[in-house]
C-alpha positions in Angstrom: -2.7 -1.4 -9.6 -1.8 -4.8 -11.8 -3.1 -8.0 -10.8 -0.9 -10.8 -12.4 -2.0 -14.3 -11.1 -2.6 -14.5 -8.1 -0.9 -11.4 -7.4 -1.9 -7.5 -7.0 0.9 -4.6 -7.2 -0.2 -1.4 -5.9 2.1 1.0 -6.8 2.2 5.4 -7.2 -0.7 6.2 -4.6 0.5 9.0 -3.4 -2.3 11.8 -2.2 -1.7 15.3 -2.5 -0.7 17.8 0.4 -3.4 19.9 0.8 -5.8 17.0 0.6 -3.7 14.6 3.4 -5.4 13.4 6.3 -9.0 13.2 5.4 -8.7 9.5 4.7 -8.4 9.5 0.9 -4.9 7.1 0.8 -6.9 4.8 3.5 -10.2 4.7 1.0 -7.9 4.0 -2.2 -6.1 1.3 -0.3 -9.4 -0.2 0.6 -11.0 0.0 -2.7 -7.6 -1.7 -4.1 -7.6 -4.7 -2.5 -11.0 -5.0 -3.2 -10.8 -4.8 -6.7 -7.8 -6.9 -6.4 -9.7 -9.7 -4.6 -12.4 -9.3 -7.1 -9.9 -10.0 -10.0 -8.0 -13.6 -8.2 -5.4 -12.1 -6.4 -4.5 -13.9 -3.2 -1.5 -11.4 -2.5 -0.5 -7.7 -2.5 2.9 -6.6 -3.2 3.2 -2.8 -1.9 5.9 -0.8 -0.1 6.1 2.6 2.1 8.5 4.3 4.4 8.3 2.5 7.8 6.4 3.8 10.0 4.5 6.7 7.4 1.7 7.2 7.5 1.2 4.9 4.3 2.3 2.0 6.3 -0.1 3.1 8.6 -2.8 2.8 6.5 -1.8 -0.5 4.9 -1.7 -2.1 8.2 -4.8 -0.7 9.4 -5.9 -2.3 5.8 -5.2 -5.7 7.1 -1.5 -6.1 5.0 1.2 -7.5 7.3 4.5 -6.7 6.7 7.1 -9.1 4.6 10.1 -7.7 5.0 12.2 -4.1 5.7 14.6 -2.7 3.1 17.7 -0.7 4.4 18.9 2.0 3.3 22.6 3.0 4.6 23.9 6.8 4.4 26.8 8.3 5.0 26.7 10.3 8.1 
């Protein structure tokens, strides 16, 4: 995480296979913005694949969405 301002990036939390789904990303995330809160920051910047279960977590966090980034292939 870096806090700059008023801003917090949380960036590279990724949790390991064998350890998924016992709530781990979910506690990070929550410790984050805590610390983040604690330090000024007023916004989070973070990104995930729609609909993962990262972006899951992050709006069971309280984190609203800003915007969706698309990515085209060739199919």
């Amino acid at each position: 995480m870096r806090v700059q301002g008023d801003i917090a990036s949380f960036t590279l939390a990724a949790t390991l296979p064998d350890y998924r789904g016992r709530g781990l990303h979910a506690g990070l995330l929550r410790k984050r913005i805590e610390t983040a809160a604690s330090c000024g920051a007023r916004f989070v910047a973070a990104q995930a694949s729609f609909g993962s279960g990262s972006y899951r977590n992050m709006e069971r966090a309280g984190l609203k969405l800003a915007y969706l980034r698309a990515i085209w292939t060739m199919g």
